[in-house]
N, C-alpha and C positions, 0 to 999 in steps of 0.2 A: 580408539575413540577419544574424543576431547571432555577431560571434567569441566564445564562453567561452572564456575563461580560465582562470579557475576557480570549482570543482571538473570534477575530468574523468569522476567517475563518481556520479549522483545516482541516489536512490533517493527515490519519492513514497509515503507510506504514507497509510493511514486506513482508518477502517469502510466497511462496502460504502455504496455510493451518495452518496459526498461529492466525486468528483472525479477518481481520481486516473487513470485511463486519458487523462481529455480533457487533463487537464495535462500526462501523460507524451508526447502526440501533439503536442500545441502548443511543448512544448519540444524535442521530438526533431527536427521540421521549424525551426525557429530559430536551434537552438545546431546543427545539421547532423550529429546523432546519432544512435547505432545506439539502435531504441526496442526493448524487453525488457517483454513483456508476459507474465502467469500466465498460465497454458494454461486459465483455470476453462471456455472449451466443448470444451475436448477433453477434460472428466474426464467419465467417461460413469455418474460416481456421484452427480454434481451434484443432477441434481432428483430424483432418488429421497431425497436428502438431507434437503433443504426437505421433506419429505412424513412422513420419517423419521428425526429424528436421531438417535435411539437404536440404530438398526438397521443406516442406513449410514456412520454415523461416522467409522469407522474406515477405511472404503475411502476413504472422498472424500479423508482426510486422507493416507495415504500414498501417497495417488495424484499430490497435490498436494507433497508432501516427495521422493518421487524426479523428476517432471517439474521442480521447481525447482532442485532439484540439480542436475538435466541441466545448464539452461538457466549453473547458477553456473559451471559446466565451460567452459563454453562462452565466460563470460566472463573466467574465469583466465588461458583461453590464449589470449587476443586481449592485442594493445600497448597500454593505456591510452593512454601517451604519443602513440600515432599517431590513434586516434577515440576520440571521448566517447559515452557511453551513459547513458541514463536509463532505467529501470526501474521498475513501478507496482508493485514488492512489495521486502520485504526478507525475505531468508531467515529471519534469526532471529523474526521475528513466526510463523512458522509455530504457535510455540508455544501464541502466545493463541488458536487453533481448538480447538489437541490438548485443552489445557489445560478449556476450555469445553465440551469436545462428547465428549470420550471418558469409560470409565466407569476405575477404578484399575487393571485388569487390562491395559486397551486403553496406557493412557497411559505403564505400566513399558514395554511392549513398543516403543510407538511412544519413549520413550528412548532405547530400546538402539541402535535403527537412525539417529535421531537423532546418538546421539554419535558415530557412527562417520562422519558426512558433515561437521560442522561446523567441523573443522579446513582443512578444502580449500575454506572458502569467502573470497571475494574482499570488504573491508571497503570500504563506499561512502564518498566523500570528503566526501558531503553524505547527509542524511535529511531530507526534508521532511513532516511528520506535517500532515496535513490534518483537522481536526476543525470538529463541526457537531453541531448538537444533534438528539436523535431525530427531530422532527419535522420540523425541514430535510429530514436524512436519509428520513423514509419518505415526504416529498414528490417527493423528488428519484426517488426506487425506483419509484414510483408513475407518473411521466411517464415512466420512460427503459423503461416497460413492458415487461421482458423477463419472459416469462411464469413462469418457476420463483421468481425474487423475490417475485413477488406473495405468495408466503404466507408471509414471513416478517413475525411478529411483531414489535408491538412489546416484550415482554418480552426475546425472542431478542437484539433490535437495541440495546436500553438494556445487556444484559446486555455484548454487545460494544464496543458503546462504551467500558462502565465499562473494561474489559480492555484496551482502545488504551490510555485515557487513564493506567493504573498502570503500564502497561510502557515506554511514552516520558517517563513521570515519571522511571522509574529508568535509563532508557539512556542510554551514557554512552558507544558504541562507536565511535562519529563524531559531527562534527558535527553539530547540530540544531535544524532550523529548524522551531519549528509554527507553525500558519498558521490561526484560527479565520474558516473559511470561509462563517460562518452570513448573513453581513452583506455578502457580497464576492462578483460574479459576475466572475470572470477569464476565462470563458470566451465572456462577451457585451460586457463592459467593457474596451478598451485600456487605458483609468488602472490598472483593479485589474491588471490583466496586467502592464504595465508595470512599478511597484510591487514586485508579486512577482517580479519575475526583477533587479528592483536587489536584495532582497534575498538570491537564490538567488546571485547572481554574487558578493556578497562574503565574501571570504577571511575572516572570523572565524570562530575556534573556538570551542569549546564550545556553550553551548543560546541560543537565541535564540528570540522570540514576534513573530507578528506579527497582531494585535488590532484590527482596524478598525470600528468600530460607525457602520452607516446604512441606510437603508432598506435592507428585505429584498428581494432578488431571490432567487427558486428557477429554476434552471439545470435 
């Protein structure tokens, strides 16, 4: 097993289908962490979603803002200092769904309930933003055949991408580590694995890249 040191609290982010669940499982058994995963098969507005975004938008989405909420609670009152926790979502990203997928009426509303939860939320010590270009991405969606994915588009998927990639441009709430995942299997490769957790394990602040180019593997 690996002792971290540090960060004692990471959070993995990225577009659907780049990684971040298998990372969060590989690191949570390594570094000997509590693993914090989004509840997305307990929303029971999920696939009606993918079929309908106009229609159920708005549930999917604050179904997913109070179950995260929950889960932030949950992390507040636990000791950092006594177990580390990794995490496959970060609260504030909620926005880039709201933002994408509600109409203006939906998204004052989904605000209001918004600001009133963001203050009691727990800042990650670390960010690690997982990016891949669409096609990784809808290859990646395509093997890991979970059947409500299946119909997401790619316009849908570019559209969120483009939405990761402007809002970890501007974030600046902890440290940040992104990681262009297009060229890199960490989940079949000890080198890429290894690698990435020299980089997760060091203490620098501020934003950091880490940019690998070599043959493609889809995971």
């Amino acid at each position: 097993m690996i002792e971290m040191e540090s960060p004692k609290y990471i959070v993995i982010e990225g577009s659907i289908g780049v990684g971040k669940t298998s990372l969060v499982k590989m690191l949570s058994e390594d570094f000997q962490a509590r693993m914090i995963l989004e509840p997305s098969d307990k929303n029971p507005f999920l696939e009606n979603f993918y079929q309908d975004r106009g229609k159920f938008g708005f549930q999917t989405q604050i179904f997913f803002l109070i179950n995260r909420f929950e889960q932030q609670q949950e992390i507040a009152q636990q000791d950092l200092f006594q177990r580390n926790i990794v995490a496959d979502y970060l609260f504030a990203k909620d926005r880039i769904f709201a933002y994408l997928n509600l109409d203006d009426k939906e998204v004052k509303l989904y605000e209001d309930i918004y600001s009133l939860l963001e203050g009691h939320i727990v800042t990650p010590d670390l960010v690690v933003f997982l990016q891949a270009s669409t096609d990784v991405l809808l290859k990646r969606i395509k093997k890991r055949a979970i059947p409500y994915e299946q119909r997401i588009g790619r316009e849908y998927l570019e559209s969120l991408n483009a939405a990761y990639n402007d809002f970890f441009f501007k974030y600046d709430a902890s440290p940040l580590l992104t990681v262009n995942t297009s060229d890199i299997d960490f989940v079949n490769n000890a080198d890429d694995y290894q690698m990435l957790i020299r980089e997760i394990r060091d203490p620098k602040k501020g934003k950091r890249y880490l940019n690998i180019r070599k043959d493609d593997t889809i995971w």
